[in-house]
C-alpha positions as semicolon CSV with decimal commas, in nm:
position;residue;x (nm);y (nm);z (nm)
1;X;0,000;0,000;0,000
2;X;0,131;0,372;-0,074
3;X;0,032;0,661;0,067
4;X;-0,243;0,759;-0,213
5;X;-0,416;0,417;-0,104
6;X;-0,345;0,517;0,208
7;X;-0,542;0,818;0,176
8;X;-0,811;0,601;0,015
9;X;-0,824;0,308;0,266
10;X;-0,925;0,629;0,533
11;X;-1,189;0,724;0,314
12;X;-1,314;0,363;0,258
13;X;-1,258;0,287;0,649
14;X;-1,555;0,596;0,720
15;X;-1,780;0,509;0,477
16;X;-1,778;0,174;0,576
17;X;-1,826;0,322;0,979
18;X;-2,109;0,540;0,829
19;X;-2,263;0,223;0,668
20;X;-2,284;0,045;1,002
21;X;-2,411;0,331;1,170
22;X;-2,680;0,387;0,913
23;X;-2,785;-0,022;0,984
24;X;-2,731;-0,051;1,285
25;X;-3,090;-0,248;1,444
26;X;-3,254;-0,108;1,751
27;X;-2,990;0,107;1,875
28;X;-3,238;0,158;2,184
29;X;-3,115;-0,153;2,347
30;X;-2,791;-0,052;2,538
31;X;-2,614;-0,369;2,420
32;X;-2,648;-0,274;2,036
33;X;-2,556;0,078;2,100
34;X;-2,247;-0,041;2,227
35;X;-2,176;-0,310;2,051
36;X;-2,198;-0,032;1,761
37;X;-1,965;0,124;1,971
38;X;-1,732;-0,113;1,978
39;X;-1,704;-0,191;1,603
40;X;-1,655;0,144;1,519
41;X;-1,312;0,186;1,756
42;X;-1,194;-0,143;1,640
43;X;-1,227;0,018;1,291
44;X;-1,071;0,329;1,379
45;X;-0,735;0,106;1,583
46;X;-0,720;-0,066;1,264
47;X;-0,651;0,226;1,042
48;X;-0,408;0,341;1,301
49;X;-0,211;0,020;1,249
50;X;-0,212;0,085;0,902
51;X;-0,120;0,423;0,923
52;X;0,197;0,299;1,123
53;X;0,293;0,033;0,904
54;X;0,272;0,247;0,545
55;X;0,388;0,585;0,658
56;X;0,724;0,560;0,754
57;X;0,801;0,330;0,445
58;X;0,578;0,586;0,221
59;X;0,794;0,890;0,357
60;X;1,122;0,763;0,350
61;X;1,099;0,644;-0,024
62;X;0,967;0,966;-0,104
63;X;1,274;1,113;0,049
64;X;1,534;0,850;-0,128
65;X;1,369;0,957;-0,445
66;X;1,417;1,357;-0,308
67;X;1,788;1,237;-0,272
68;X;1,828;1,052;-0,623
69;X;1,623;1,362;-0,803
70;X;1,845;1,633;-0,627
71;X;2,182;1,454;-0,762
72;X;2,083;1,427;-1,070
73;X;1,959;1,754;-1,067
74;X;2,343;1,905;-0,908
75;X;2,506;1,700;-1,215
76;X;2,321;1,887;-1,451
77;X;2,439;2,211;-1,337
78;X;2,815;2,046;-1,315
79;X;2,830;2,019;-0,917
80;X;3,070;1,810;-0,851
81;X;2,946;1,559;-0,594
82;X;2,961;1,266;-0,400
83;X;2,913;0,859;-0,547
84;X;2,736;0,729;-0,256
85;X;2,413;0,589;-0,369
86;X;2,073;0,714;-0,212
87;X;2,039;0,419;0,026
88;X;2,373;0,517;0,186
89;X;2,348;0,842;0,175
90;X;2,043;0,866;0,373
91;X;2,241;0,658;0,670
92;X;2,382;1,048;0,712
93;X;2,328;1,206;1,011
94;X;2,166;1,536;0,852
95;X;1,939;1,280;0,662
96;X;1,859;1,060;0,949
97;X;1,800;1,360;1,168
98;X;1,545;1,493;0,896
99;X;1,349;1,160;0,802
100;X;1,349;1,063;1,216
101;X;1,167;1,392;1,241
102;X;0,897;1,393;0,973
103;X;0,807;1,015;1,051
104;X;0,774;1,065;1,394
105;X;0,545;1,451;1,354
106;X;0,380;1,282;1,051
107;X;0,243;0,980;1,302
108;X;0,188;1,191;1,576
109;X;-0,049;1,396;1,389
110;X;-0,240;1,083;1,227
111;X;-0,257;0,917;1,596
112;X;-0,385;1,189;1,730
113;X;-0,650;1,268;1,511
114;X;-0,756;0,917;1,511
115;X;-0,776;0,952;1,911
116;X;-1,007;1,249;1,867
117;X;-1,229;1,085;1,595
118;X;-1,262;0,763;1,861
119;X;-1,368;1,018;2,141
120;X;-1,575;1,218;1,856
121;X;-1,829;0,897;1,745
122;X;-1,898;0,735;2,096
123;X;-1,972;1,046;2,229
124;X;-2,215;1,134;1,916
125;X;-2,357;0,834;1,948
126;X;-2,424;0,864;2,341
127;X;-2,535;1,213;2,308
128;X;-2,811;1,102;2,041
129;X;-2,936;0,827;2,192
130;X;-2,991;1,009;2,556
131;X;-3,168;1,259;2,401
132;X;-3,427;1,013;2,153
133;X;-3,447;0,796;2,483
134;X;-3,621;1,104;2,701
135;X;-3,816;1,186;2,397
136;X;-3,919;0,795;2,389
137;X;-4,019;0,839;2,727
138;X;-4,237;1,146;2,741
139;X;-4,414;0,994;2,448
140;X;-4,282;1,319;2,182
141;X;-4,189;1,030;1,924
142;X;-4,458;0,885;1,748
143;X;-4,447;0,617;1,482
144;X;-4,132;0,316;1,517
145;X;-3,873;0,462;1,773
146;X;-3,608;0,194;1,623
147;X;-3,644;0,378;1,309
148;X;-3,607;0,740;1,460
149;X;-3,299;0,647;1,650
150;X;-3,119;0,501;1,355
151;X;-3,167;0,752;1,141
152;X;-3,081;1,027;1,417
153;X;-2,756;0,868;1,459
154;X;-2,658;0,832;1,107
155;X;-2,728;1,188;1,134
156;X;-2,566;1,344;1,342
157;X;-2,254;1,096;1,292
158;X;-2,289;1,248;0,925
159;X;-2,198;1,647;1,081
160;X;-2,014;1,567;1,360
161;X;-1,925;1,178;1,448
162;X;-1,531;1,108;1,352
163;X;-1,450;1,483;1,426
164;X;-1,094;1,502;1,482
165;X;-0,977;1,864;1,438
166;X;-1,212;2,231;1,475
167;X;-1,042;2,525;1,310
168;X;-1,008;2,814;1,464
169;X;-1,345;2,952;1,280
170;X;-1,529;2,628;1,437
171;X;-1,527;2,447;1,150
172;X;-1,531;2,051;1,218
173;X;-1,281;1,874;1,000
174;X;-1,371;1,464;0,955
175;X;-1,087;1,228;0,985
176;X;-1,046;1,148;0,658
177;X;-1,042;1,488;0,525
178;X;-0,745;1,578;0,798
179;X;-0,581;1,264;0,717
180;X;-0,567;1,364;0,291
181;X;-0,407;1,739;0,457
182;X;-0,173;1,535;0,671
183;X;-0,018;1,309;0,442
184;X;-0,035;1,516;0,141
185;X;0,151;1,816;0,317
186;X;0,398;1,550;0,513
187;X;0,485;1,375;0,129
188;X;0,588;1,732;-0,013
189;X;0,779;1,799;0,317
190;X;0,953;1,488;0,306
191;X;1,055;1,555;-0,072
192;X;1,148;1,931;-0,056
193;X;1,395;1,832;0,285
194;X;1,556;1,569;0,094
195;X;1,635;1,748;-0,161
196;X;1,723;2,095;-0,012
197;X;1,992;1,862;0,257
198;X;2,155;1,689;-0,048
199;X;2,186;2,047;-0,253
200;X;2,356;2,180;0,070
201;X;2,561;1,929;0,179
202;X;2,699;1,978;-0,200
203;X;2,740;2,317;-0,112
204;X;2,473;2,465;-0,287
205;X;2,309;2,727;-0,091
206;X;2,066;2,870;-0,287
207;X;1,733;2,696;-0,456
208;X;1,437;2,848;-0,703
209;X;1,074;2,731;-0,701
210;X;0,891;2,578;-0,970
211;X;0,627;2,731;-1,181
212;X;0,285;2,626;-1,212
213;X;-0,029;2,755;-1,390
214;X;-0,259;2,799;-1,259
215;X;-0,157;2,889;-0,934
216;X;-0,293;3,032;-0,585
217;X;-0,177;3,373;-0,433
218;X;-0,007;3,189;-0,172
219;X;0,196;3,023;-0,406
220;X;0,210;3,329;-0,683
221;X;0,409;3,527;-0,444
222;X;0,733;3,248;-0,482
223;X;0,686;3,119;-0,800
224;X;1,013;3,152;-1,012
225;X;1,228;3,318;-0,751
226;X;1,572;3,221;-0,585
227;X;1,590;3,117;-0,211
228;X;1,874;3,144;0,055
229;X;1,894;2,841;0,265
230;X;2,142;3,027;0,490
231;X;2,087;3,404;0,466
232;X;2,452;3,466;0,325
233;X;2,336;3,545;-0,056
234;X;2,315;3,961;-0,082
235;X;2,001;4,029;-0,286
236;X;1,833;3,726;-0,214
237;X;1,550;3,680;0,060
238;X;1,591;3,395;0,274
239;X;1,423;3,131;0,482
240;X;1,561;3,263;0,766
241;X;1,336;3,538;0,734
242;X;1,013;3,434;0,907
243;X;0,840;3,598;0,600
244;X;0,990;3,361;0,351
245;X;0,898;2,996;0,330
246;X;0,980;2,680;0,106
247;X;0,724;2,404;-0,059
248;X;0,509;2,315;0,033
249;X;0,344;2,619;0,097
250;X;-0,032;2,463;0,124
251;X;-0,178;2,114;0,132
252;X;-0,163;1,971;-0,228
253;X;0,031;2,259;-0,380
254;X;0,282;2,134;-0,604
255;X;0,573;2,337;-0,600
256;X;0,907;2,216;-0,558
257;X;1,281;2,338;-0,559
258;X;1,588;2,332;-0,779
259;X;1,953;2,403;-0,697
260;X;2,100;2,705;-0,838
261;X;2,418;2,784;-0,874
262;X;2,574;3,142;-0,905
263;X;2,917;3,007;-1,052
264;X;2,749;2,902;-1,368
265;X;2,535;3,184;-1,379
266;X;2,625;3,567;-1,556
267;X;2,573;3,927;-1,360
268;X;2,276;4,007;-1,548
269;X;2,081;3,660;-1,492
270;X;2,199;3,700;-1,095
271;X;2,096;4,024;-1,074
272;X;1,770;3,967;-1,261
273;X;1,696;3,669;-1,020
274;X;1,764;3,981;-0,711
275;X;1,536;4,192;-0,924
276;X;1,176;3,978;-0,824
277;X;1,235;4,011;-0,464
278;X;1,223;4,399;-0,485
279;X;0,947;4,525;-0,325
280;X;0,847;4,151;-0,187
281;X;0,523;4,175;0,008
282;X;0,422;3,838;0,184
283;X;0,046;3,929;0,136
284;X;-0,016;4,098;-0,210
285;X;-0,149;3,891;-0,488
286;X;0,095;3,909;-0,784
287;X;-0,135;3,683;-1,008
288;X;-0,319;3,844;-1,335
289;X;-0,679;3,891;-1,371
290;X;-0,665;3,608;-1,624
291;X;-0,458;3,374;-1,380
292;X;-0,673;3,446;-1,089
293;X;-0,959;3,332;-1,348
294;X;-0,844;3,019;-1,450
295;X;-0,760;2,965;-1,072
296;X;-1,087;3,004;-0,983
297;X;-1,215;2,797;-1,274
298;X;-1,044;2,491;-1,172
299;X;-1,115;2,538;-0,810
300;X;-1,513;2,533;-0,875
301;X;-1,460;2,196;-1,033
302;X;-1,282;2,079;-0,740
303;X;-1,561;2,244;-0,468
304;X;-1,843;2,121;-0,713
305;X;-1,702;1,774;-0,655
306;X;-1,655;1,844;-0,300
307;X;-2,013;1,919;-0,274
308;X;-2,154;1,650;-0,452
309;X;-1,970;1,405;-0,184
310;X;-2,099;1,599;0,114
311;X;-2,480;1,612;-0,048
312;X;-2,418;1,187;-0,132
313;X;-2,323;1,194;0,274
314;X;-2,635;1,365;0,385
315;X;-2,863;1,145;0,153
316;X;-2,685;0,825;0,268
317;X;-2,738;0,933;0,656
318;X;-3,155;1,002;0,573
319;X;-3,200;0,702;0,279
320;X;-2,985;0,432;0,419
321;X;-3,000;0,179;0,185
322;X;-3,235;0,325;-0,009
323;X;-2,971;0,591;-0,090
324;X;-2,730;0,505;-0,428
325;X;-2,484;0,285;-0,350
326;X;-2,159;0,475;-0,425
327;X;-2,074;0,834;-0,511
328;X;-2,044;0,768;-0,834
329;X;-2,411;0,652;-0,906
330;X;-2,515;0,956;-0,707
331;X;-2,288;1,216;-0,909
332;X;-2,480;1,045;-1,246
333;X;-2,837;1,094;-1,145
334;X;-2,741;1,391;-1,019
335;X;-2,588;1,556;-1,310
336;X;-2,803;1,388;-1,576
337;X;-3,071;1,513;-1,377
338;X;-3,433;1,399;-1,485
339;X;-3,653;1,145;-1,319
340;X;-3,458;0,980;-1,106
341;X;-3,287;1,254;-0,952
342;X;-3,636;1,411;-0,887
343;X;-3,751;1,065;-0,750
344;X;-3,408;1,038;-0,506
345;X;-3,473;1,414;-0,397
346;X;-3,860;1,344;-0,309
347;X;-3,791;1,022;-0,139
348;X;-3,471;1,243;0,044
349;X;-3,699;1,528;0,163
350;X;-3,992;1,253;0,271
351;X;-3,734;1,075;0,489
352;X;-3,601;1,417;0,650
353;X;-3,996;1,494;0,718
354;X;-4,075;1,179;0,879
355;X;-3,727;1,227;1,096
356;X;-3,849;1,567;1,201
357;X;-4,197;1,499;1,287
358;X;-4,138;1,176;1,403
């Protein structure tokens, strides 16, 4: 397993917790409710095993290949260096020092969250069910109380059962979502450090970012320009200053680095490289109306899809198994529209009355 199936074994693990949830049988009996319980953190100490077993293999290949890529990359440009292979240079201390340090933040952050989303779904499922049992009991359900409970579980585990992080603005981010940021941010960390230690034990002190259109402001604001690694280079801004920053500079941005070397390189191109940092502000936009368009272009496609998944969530939490079966049948009746999509949304708006009056 890599760390893309990695990334798709989380998302498979929570659908397949939101699946039991959703039929789960008469979660008024305490014994079901926790045997519910039960299967759900077994789930969850599963995907921590597996998250222990791929991650430090997934990040430390990324960062041979970081290793192999930044050699060849220092031959091009005629540094002269080193014949060790990848797999012994990496036994360096600067190396081990670096990979020791993303494996063990990388795992920390994935245990942790997986802690929280544990805590986060028995204690949505607790809350739930002590609240539909008091209703139960003064008599304010009406109709089969089995059914109520269910689908007020499957519910409320939907907005906020496998919680494992709340931003600052309250927003409730779901396991698998953190997990994707995690390892996606973790990957690009693991390649830009291998690379930037193997330019500098070389010697090379200086590295320019990639280009990529289209591109965020975050990322417009580097694009194309020459980094100090040490703060020695006159002209050149450096990551020493707090305002400066290398790749990754966002989950999924793909931006990397490349040595460059000043020997090889004439007055005018080093002085035209010193030239983009003039008047460097860490929070203007430098993009073009046009690239800020096709920015925002691509990103709709990308929150469209988003959407889509959260909407399939919502009518798998009401429908159950009368809901499509994957996102993909869902994203087809929704987009072609018609009479079955009008059929799903009826049935999905019947099921949400019956909930509320129920």
């Amino acid at each position: 397993m890599n760390h893309n199936q990695l990334i798709e074994y989380f998302a498979q693990v929570i659908q397949e917790i939101f699946n039991k949830v959703g039929n789960a049988n008469n979660l008024t009996d305490d014994k079901n409710a926790q045997k519910l319980i039960t299967a759900i953190l077994k789930s969850l100490d599963d995907l921590g095993i597996k998250v222990s077993e791929v991650m430090p293999q997934e990040l430390e290949k990324t960062y041979l290949q970081a290793i192999s890529g930044a050699t060849q990359d220092l031959v091009a440009q005629k540094v002269k260096v080193d014949a060790l292979k990848p797999a012994d240079v990496i036994k360096k201390k600067l190396h081990v020092a670096a990979l020791t340090s993303l494996v063990r933040d990388t795992l920390q952050d994935l245990r942790v969250a997986i802690r929280t989303a544990k805590q986060s779904a028995a204690t949505t499922i607790k809350k739930v069910l002590s609240k539909t049992k008091r209703e139960i009991a003064k008599g304010l359900i009406q109709g089969n109380p089995r059914k109520v409970v269910t689908k007020r579980v499957a519910q409320a585990f939907q907005e906020e059962g496998l919680t494992c992080f709340t931003t600052a603005d309250g927003k409730r981010l779901r396991l698998d979502k953190y997990a994707k940021t995690v390892v996606s941010v973790k990957m690009r960390d693991a390649s830009t450090q291998g690379a930037v230690n193997r330019y500098q034990e070389n010697g090379v002190n200086l590295v320019k970012v990639s280009q990529h259109s289209p591109t965020c402001h975050v990322c417009a604001r580097y694009e194309g320009k020459v980094i100090s690694l040490t703060g020695k280079h006159k002209g050149f801004l450096s990551i020493k200053n707090k305002n400066v920053k290398l790749p990754p500079y966002h989950p999924h941005c793909k931006h990397t680095v490349r040595p460059y070397v000043m020997e090889y390189k004439s007055d005018s191109e080093i002085q035209s490289e010193q030239q983009k940092w003039e008047g460097f502000n860490p929070n203007e936009d430098t993009r073009s109306v046009s690239q800020q368009k096709a920015y925002r272009k691509e990103q709709d496609i990308r929150r469209k899809a988003h959407e889509e998944l959260k909407a399939y969530e919502r009518y798998t939490a009401v429908l159950g198994k009368d809901a499509p079966k994957t996102i993909g049948a869902f994203r087809r009746i929704k987009r072609n529209g018609g009479e079955s999509w009008q059929k799903l949304q009826v049935a999905y708006r019947q099921a949400n009355r019956e909930l509320k009056t129920e």
